[in-house]
N, C-alpha and C positions, 0 to 999 in steps of 0.2 A: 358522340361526345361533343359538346359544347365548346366551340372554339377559346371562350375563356376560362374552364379547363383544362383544355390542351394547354394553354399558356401557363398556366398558374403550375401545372407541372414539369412546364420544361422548369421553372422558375424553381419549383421545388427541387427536381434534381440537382440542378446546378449547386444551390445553399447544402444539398445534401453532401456533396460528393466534394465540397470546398470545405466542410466542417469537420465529415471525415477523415479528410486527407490532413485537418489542422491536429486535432485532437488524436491521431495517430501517431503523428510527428510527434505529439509530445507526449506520448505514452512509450516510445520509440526510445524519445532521449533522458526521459525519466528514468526506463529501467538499466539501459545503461549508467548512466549517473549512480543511482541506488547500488548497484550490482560493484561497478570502480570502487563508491563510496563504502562498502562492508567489506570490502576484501582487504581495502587498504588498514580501515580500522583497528579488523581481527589482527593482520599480520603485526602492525605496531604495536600491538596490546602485547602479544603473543614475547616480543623482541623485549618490550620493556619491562613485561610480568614476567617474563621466565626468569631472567637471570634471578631476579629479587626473590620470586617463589622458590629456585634452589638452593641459594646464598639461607636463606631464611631456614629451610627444612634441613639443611644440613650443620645448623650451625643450632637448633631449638625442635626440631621435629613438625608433628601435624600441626601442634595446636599454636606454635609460632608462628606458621603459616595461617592459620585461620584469625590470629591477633593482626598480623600486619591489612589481611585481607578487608577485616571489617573498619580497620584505620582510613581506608582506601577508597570505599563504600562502592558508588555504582564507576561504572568503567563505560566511555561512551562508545555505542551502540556495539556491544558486548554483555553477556552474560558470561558470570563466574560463578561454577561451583567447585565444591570440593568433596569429597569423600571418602572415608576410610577406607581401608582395604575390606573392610568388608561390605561395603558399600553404603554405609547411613551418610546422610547429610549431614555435613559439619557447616557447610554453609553455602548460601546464597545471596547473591548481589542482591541489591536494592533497587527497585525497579526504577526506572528516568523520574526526574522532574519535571525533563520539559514536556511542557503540551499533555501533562499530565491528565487522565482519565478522559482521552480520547482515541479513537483508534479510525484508520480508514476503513471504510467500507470493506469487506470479506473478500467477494468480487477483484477489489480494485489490489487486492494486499495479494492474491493469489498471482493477479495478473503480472506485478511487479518483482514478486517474490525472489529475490534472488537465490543461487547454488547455495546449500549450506554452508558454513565454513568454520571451522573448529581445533582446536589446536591441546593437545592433554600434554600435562607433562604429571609422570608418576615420581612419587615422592621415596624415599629407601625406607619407607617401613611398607610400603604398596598403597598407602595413601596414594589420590590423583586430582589433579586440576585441571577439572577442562574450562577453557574459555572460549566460547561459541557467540557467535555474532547474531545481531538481534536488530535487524531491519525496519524495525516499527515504526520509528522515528522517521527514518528515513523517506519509507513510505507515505510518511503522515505527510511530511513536510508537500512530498510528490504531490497528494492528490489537493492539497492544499494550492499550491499552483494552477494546478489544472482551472480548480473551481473557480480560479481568477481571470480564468479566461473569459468569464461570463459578466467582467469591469468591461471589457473590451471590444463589446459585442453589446446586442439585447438581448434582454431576460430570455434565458432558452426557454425553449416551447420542447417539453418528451410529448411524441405521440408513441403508445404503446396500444395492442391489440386487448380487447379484454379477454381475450382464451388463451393469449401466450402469460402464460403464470410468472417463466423464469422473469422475463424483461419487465411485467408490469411489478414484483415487485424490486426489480433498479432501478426504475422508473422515480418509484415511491420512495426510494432512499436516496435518490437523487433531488428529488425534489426538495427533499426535506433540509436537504447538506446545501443547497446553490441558492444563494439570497437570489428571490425573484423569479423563479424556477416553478414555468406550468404545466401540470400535466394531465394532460390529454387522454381518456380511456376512449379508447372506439368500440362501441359493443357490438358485437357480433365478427368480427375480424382478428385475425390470431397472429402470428409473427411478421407477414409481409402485408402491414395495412398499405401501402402504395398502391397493391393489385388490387388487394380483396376491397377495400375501400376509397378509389383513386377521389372522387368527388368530395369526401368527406376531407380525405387525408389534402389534399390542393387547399379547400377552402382554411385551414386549421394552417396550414403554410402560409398561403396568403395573410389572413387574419396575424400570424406573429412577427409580419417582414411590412 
């Protein structure tokens, strides 16, 4: 191997093993964050809808409760339903506003996803309200940082294998989500292009540093 080779991947590793250790950190203290930020949510919803969801039902029944409900509309990062004792939907929260008809990456929402969290209060005719916590937002905002990391830095460079399926296509939606975001298919090379392709994989490092 080519002495500037050998160089270009210590040079690679080092960027590697610096970006992963950044980009874990903050996937580290995103989910935490996310995970505090829906717990706390739910429980405050949980504290401040319940009294009013049984003050309400006990004093007008289901559908008093479904009047104040939809007065109330969406509930931040919480969903609200309700249902009769026989289980139909009387109703459903209204989905967020903000950062509306956007969602993080599958991947990145899995990654983050916090413990469920959920909280029913039944009503005296067997009507129920559960109010369940809804992360999405939260997540968004996450990977939305994340991808800011890429102000702070230069334009990332994905190198992905072309036979590793799963990563080329995060790759590809990676790309697509990070203003300035290249990416790199190696064909013939499949999840550890450093081994299978050290020359190629050095020169594509070198070439974006």
């Amino acid at each position: 191997m080519k002495l500037r080779t050998r160089l270009n991947l210590v040079l690679t590793g080092v960027t590697a093993v610096f970006l992963a250790v950044l980009v874990a950190d903050e996937i580290r203290d995103a989910r935490s964050s996310v995970s505090e930020e829906i717990e706390a949510a739910n429980r405050v919803a949980g504290q401040v809808l319940g009294g009013l969801i049984l003050t309400y039902a006990s004093s007008g029944g289901t559908q008093s409760v479904a009047d104040i409900l939809r007065q109330l509309g969406h509930v931040r990062a919480n969903d609200v339903t309700l249902r009769d004792a026989s289980g139909r939907l009387v109703y459903h929260s209204p989905p967020p506003i903000y950062k509306a008809g956007r969602e993080a990456p599958a991947w990145f929402t899995h990654l983050l996803a916090p413990a469920p969290a959920r909280q029913t209060f039944t009503l005296g005719d067997g009507a129920q309200v559960v109010i369940e916590a809804q992360p999405s937002r939260a997540i968004l905002d996450a990977w939305d940082d994340l991808a800011r990391l890429n102000d702070l830095a230069l334009p990332p460079t994905l190198i992905v294998g072309e036979l590793d399926a799963k990563f080329r296509a995060i790759g590809q939606e990676m790309a697509a989500r990070v203003a300035g975001a290249r990416l790199c298919c190696v064909s013939g090379a499949g999840h550890a292009v450093h081994l299978e392709r050290p020359d190629v994989f050095a020169g594509l490092v070198a070439g974006a540093v």
